[in-house]
N, C-alpha and C positions, 0 to 999 in steps of 0.2 A: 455499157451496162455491166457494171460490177457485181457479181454475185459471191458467195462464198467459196464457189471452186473456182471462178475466175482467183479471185485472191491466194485458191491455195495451189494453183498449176502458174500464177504467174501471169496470165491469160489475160487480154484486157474484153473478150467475147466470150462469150458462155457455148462455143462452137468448136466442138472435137470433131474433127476429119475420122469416117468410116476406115479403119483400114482393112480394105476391101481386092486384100489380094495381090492379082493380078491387072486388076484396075486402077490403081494409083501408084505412082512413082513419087522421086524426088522433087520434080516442078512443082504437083500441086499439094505436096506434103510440106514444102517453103510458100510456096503462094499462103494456104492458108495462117502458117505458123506467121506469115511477114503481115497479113493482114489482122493480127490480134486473134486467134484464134489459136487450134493444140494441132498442129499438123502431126502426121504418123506416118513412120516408116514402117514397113510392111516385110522383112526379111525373112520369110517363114521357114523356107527351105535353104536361102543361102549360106555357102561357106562360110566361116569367121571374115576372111581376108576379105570377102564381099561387103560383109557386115558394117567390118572396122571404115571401108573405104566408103560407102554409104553415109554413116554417119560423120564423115568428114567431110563429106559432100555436102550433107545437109547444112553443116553447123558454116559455109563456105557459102551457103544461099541465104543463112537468116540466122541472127544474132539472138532470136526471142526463144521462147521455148517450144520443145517436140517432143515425142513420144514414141515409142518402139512398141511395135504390138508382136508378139508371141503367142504363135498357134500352138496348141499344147497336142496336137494328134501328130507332132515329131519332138523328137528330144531337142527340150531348148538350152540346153546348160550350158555348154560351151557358146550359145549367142547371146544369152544371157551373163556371163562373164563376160564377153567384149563390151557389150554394152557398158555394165558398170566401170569395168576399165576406160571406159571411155568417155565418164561419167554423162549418159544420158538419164536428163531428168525426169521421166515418165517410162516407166515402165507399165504395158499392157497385157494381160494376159487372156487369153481365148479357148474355149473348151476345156473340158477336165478339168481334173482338180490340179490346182497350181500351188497347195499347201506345203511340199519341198521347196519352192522357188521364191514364192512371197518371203522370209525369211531372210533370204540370201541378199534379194533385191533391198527392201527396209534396209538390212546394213551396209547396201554400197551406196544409200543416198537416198535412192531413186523413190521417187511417188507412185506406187502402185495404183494399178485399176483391174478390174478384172467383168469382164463380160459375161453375165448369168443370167438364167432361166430364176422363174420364181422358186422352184422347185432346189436349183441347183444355190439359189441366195440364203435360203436355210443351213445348208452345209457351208458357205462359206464364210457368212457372217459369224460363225462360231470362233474360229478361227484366225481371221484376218484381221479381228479389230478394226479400227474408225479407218476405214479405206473405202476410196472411193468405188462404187460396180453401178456396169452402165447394163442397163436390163434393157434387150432388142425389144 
């Protein structure tokens, strides 16, 4: 089933992995990315060196495309520069405003998403331009 964000994540499933913490890992963040779907890694608190070594790990499980979600109630910048250095094609963002980082991310590549409240999609659509946000 082809949709328009399948076509524009790469995706051949309209099915992005919850990244949900401390509930999913690398397995089922390649399972789903290997089964046509947006797997995500979930590094919210880890080190760069973790980060960098994660997404090596992943891109060592599945050739298709993934995604990195970024909790925004810790400072993401320095995982956000691995990532791009590392050129991960999806970039996620979670909580708070991510208006310093969208910016950053667009010019390492990456395809932004960002996860909003209806309330918090008013402030962000101002801003962020034709980018994807996935509202819980």
């Amino acid at each position: 089933m082809q949709t328009a964000l399948c076509k524009r994540l790469g995706i051949e499933l309209p099915i992005i992995q919850a990244p949900m913490g401390g509930a999913v890992g690398l397995p089922l963040a390649a399972a789903v990315s290997n089964a046509g779907g947006l797997g995500m890694l979930v590094p919210w608190r880890a080190d760069v060196d973790t980060v960098r070594r994660q997404i090596r790990e992943m891109r060592a499980l599945t050739a298709r495309p993934f995604g990195v979600n970024l909790v925004l109630e810790f400072p993401q910048e320095e995982r956000l520069a691995v990532c791009l250095d590392e050129r991960v094609p999806v970039i996620s963002f979670f909580w708070r405003d991510p208006s310093s980082l969208v910016p950053l991310a667009k010019a390492g590549g990456a395809i932004v998403m960002h996860t909003v409240t209806p309330f918090t999609w008013r402030i962000f659509s101002t801003f962020a331009g034709p980018t994807p946000a996935i509202a819980p």
